[in-house]
N, CA, C and O of each residue as an XYZ file, in Angstrom:
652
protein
N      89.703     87.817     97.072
C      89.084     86.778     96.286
C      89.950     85.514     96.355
O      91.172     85.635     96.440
N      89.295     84.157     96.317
C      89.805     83.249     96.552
C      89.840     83.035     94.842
O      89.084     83.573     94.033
N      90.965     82.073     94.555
C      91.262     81.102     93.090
C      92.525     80.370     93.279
O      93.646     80.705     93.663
N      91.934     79.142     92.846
C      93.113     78.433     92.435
C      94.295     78.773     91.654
O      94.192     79.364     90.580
N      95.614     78.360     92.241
C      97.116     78.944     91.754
C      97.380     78.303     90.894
O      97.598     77.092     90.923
N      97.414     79.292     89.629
C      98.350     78.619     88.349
C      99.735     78.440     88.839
O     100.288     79.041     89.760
N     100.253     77.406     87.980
C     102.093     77.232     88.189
C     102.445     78.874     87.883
O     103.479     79.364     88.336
N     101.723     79.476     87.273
C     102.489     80.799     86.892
C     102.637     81.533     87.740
O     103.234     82.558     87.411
N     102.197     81.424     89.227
C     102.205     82.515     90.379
C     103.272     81.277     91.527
O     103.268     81.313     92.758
N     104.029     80.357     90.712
C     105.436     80.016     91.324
C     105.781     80.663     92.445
O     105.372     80.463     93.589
N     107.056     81.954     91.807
C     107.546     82.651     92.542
C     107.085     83.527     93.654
O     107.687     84.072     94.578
N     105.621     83.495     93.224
C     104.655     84.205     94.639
C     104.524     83.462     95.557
O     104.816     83.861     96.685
N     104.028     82.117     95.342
C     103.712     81.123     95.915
C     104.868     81.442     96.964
O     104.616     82.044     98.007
N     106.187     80.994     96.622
C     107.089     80.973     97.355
C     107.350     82.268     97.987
O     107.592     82.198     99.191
N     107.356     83.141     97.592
C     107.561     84.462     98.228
C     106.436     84.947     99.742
O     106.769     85.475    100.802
N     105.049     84.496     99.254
C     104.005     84.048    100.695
C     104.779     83.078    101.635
O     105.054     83.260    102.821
N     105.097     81.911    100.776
C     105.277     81.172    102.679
C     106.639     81.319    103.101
O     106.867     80.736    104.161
N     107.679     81.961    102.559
C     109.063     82.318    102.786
C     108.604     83.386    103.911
O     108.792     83.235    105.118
N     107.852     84.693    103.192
C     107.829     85.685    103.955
C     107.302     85.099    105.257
O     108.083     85.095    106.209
N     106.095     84.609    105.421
C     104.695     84.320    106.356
C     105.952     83.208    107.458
O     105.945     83.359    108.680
N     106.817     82.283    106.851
C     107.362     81.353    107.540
C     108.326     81.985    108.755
O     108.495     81.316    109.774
N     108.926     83.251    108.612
C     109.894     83.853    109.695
C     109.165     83.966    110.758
O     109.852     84.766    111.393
N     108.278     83.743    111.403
C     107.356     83.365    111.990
C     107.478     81.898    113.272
O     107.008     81.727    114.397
N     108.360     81.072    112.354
C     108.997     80.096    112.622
C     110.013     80.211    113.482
O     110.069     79.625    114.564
N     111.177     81.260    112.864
C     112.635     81.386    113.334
C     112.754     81.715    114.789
O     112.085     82.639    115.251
N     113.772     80.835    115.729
C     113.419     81.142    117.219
C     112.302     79.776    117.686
O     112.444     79.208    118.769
N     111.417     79.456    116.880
C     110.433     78.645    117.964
C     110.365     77.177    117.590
O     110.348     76.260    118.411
N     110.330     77.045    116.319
C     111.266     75.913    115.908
C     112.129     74.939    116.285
O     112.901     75.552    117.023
N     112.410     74.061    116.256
C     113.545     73.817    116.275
C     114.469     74.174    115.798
O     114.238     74.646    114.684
N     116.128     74.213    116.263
C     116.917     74.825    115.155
C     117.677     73.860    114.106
O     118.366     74.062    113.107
N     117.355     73.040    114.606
C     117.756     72.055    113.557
C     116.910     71.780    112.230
O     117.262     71.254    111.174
N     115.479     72.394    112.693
C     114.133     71.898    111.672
C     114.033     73.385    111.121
O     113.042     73.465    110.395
N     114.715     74.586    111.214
C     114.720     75.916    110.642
C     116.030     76.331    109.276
O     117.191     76.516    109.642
N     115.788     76.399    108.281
C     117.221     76.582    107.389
C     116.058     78.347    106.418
O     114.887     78.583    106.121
N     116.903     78.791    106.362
C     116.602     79.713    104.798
C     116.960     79.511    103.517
O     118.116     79.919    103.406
N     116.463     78.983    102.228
C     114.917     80.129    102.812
C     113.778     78.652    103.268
O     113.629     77.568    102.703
N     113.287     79.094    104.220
C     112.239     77.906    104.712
C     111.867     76.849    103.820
O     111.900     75.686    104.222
N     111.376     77.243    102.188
C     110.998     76.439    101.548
C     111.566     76.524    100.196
O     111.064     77.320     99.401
N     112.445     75.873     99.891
C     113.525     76.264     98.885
C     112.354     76.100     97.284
O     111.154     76.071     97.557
N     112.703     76.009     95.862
C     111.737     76.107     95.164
C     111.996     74.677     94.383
O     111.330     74.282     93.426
N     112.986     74.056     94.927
C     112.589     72.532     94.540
C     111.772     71.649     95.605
O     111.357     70.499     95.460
N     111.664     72.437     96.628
C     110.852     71.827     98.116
C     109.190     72.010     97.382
O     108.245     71.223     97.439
N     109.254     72.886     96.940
C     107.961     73.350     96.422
C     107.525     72.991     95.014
O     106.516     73.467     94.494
N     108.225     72.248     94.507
C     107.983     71.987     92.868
C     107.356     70.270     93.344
O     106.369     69.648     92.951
N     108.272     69.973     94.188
C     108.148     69.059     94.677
C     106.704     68.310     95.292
O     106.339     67.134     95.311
N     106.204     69.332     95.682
C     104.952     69.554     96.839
C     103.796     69.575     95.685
O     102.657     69.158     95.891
N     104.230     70.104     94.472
C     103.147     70.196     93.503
C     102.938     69.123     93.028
O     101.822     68.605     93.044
N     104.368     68.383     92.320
C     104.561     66.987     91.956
C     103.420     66.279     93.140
O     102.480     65.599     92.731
N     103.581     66.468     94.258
C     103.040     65.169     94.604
C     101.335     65.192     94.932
O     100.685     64.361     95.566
N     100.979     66.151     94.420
C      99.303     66.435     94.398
C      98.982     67.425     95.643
O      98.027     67.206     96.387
N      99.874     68.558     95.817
C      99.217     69.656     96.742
C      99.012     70.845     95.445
O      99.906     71.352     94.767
N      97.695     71.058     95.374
C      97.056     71.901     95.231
C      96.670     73.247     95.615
O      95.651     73.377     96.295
N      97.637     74.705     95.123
C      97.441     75.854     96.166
C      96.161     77.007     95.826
O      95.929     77.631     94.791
N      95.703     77.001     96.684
C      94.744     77.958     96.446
C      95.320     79.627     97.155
O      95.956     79.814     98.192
N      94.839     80.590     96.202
C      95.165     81.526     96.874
C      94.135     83.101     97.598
O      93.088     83.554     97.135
N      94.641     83.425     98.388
C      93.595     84.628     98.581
C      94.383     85.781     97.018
O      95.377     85.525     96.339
N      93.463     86.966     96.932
C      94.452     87.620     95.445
C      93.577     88.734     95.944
O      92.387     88.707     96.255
N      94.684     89.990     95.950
C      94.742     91.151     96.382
C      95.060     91.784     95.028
O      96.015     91.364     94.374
N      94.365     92.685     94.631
C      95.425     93.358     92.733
C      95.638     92.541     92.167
O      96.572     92.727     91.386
N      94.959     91.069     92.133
C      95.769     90.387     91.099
C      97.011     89.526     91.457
O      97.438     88.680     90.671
N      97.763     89.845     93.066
C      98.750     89.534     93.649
C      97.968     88.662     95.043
O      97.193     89.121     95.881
N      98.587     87.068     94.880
C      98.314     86.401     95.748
C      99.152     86.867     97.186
O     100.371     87.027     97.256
N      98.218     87.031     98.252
C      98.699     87.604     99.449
C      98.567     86.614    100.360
O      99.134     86.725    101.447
N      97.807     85.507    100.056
C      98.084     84.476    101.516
C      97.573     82.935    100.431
O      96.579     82.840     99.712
N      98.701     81.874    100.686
C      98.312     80.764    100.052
C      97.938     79.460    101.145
O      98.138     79.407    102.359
N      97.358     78.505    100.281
C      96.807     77.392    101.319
C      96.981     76.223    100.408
O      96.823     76.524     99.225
N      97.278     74.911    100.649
C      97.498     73.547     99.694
C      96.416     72.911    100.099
O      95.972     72.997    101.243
N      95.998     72.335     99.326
C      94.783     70.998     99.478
C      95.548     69.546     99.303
O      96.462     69.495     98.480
N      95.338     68.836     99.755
C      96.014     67.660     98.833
C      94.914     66.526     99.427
O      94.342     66.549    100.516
N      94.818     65.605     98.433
C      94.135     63.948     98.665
C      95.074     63.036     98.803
O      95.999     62.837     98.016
N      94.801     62.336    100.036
C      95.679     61.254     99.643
C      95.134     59.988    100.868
O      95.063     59.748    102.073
N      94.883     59.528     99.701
C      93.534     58.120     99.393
C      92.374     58.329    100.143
O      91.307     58.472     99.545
N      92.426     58.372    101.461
C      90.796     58.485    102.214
C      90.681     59.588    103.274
O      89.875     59.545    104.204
N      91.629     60.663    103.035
C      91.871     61.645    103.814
C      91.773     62.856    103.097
O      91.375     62.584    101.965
N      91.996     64.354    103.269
C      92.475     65.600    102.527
C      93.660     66.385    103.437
O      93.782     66.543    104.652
N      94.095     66.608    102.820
C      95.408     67.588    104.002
C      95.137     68.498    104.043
O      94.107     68.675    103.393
N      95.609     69.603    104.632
C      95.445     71.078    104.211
C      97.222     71.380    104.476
O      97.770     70.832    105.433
N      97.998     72.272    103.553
C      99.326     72.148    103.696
C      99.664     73.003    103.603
O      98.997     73.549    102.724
N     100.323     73.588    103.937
C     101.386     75.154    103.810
C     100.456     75.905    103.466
O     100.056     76.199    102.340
N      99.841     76.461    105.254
C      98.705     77.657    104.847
C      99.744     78.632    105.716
O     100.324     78.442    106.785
N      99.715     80.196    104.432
C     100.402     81.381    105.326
C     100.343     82.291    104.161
O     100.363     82.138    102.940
N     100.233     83.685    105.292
C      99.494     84.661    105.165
C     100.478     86.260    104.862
O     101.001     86.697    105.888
N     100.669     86.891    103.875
C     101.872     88.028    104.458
C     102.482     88.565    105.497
O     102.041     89.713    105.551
N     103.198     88.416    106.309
C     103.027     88.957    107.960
C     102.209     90.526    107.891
O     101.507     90.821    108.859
N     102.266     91.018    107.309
C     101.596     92.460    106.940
C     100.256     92.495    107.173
O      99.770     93.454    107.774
N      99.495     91.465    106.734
C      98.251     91.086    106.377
C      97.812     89.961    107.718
O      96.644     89.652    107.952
N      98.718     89.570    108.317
C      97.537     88.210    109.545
C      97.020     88.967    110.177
O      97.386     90.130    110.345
N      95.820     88.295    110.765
C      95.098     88.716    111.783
C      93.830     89.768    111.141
O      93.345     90.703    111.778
N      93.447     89.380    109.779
C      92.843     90.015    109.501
C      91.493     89.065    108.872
O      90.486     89.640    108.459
N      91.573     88.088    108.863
C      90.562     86.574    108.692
C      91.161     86.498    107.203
O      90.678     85.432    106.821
N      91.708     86.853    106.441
C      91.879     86.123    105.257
C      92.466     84.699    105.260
O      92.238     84.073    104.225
N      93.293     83.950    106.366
C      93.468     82.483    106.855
C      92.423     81.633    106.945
O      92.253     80.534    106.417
N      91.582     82.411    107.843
C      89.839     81.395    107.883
C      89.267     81.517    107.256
O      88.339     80.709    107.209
N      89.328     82.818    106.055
C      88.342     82.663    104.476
C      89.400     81.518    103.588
O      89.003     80.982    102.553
N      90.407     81.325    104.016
C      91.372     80.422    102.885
C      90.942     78.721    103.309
O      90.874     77.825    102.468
N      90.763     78.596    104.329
C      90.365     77.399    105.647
C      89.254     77.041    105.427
O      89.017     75.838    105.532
N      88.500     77.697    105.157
C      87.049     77.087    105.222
C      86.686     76.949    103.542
O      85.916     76.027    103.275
N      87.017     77.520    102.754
C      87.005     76.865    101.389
C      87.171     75.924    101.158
O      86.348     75.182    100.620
N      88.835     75.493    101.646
C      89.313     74.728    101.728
C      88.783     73.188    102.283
O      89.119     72.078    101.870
N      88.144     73.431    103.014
C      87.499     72.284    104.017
C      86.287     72.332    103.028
O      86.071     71.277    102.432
N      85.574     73.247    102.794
C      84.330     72.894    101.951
C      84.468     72.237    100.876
O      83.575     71.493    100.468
N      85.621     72.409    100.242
C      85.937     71.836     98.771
C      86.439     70.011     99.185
O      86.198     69.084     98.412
N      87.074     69.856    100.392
C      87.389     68.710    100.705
C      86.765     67.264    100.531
O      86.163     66.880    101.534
N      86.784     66.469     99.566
C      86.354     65.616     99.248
C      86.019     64.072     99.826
O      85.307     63.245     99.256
N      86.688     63.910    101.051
C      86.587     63.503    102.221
C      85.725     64.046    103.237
O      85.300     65.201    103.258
N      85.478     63.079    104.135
C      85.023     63.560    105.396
C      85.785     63.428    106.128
O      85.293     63.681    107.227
N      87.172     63.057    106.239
C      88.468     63.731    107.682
C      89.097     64.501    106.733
O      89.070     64.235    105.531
N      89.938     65.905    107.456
C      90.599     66.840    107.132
C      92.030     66.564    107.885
O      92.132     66.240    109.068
N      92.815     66.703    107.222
C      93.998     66.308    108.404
C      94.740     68.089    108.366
O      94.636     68.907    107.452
N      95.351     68.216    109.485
C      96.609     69.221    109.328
C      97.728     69.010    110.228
O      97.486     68.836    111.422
N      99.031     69.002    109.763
C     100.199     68.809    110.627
C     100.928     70.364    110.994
O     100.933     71.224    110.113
N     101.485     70.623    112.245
C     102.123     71.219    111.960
C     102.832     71.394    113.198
O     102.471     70.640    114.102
N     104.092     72.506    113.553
C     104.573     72.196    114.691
C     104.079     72.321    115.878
O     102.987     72.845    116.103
N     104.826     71.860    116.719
C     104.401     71.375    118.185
C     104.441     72.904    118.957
O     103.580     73.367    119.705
N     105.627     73.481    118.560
C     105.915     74.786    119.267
C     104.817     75.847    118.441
O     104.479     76.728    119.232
N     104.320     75.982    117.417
C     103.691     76.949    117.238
C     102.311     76.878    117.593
O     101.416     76.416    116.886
N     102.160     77.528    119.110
C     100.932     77.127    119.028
C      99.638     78.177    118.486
O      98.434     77.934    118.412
N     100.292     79.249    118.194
C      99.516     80.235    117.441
C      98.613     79.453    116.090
O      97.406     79.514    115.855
N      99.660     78.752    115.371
C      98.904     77.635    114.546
C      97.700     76.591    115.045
O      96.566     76.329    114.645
N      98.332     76.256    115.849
C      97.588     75.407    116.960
C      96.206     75.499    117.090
O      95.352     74.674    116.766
N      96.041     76.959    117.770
C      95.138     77.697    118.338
C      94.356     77.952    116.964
O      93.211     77.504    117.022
N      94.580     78.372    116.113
C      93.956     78.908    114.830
C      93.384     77.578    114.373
O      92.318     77.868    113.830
N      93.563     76.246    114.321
C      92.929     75.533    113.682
C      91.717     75.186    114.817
O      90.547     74.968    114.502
N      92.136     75.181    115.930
C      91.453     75.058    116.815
C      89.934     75.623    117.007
O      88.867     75.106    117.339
N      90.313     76.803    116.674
C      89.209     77.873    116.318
C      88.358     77.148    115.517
O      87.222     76.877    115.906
N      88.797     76.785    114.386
C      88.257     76.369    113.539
C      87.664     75.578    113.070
O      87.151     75.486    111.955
N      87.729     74.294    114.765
C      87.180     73.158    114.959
C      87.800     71.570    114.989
O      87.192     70.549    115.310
N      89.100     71.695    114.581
C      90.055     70.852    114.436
C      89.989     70.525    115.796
O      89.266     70.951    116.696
N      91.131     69.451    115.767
C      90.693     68.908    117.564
C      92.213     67.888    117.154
O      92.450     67.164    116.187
N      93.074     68.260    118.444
C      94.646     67.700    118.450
C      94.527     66.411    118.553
O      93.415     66.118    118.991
N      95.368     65.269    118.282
C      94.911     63.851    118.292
C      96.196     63.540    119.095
O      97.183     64.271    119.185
N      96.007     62.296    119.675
C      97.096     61.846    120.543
C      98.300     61.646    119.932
O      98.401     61.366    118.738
N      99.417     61.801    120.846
C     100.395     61.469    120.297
C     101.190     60.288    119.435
O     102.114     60.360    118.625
N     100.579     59.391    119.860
C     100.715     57.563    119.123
C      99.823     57.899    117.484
O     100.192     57.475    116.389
N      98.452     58.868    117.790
C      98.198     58.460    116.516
C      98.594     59.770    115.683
O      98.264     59.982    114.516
N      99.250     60.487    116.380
C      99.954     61.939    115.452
C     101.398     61.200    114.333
O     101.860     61.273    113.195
N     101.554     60.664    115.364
C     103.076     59.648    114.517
C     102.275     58.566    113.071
O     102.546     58.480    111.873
N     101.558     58.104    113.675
C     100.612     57.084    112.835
C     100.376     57.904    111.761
O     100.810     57.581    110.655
N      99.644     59.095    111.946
C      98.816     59.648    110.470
C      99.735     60.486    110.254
O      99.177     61.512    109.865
N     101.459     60.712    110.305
C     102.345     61.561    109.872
C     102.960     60.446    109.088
O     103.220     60.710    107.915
N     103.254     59.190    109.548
C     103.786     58.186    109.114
C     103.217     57.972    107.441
O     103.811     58.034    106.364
N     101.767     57.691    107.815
C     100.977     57.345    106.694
C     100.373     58.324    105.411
O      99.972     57.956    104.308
N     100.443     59.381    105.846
C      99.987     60.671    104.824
C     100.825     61.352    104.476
O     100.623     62.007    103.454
N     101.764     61.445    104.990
C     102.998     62.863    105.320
C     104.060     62.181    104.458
O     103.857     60.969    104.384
N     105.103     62.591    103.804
C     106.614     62.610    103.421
C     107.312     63.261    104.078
O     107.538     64.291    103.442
N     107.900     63.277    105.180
C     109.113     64.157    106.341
C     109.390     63.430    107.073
O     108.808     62.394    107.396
N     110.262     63.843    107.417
C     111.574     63.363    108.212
C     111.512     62.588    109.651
O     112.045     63.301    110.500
N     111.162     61.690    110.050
C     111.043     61.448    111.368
C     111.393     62.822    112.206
O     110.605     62.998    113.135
N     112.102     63.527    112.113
C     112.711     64.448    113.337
C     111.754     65.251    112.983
O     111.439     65.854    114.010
N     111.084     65.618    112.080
C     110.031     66.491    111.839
C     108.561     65.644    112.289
O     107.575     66.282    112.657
N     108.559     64.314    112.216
C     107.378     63.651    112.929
C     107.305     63.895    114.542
O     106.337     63.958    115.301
N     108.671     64.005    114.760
C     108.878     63.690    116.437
C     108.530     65.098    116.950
O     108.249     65.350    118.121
N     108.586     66.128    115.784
C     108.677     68.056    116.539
C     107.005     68.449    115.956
O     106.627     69.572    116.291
N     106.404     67.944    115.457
C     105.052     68.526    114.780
C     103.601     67.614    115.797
O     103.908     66.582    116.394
N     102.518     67.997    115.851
C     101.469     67.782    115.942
C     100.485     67.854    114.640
O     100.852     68.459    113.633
N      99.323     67.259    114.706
C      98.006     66.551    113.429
C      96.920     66.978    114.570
O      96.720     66.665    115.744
N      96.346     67.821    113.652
C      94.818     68.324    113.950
C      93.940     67.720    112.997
O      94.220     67.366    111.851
N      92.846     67.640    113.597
C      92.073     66.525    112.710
C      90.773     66.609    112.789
O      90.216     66.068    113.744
N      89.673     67.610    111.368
C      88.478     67.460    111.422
C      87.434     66.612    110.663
O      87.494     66.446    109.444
N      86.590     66.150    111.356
C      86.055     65.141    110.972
C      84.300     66.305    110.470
O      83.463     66.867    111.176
N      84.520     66.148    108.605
C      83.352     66.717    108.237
C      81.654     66.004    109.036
O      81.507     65.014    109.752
N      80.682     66.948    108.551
C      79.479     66.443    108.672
C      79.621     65.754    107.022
O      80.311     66.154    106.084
N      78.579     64.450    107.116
C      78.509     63.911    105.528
C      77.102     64.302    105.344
O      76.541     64.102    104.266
């Protein structure tokens, strides 16, 4: 079942994309890899600034989370990940397509790295479509808070709803 994450499932929150993120380690950069992936002021942080997590909920226990966020004429989709236990089982594309349905915009943006292209491929699926490199910097510049060195190592997938 899909529902929106109270602050009270915090420590889950973090415990999904910590676990789901080793995933990362090795393909990454190693300079753009630290533990634990997303520390819990990285993530208090992420709330502060209007990401919104929705979660899949197994027992009551969120097993794969996904962020929404607005920001001004766009929607993001942000730190989507899944238990490693649990991928490959579509609960990502039941979290994805909510997500996009609920999207209040008609462009969807998603960033993420360059090396993962398993990510890649999965949004792909899903209809997203990679944007050039000049304007990956552009709409990381303009939507995103990170690091240039994280602009320079990530790619922006980008779906454009039906209205």
């Amino acid at each position: 079942m899909i529902t929106k994450l109270q602050p009270t499932k915090f420590k889950t929150i973090l415990h999904v994309v910590n676990d789901a993120a080793e995933a990362y380690k090795g393909v990454i950069p190693a300079d753009r890899w630290k533990e634990p992936y997303m520390s819990p002021e990285e993530l208090k942080g992420e709330i502060q600034s209007g990401v919104e997590f929705y979660g899949w909920v197994k027992d009551d226990v969120p097993v794969a989370v996904m962020g929404i966020q607005r920001v001004n004429d766009v929607t993001l989709i942000r730190h989507a990940y899944v238990l490693t236990n649990l991928q490959r089982k579509g609960i990502g594309t039941k979290l994805l397509r909510h997500l996009v349905r609920t999207a209040q915009t008609s462009e969807v943006l998603v960033g993420t790295w360059e090396t993962a292209l398993w990510a890649i491929r999965f949004y792909e699926k899903h209809g997203f479509k990679l944007v050039s490199r000049d304007e990956k910097d552009r709409l990381l510049r303009k939507y995103w808070d990170i690091p240039e060195r994280q602009i320079e190592t990530s790619v922006v997938l980008e779906l454009k709803k039906e209205k």
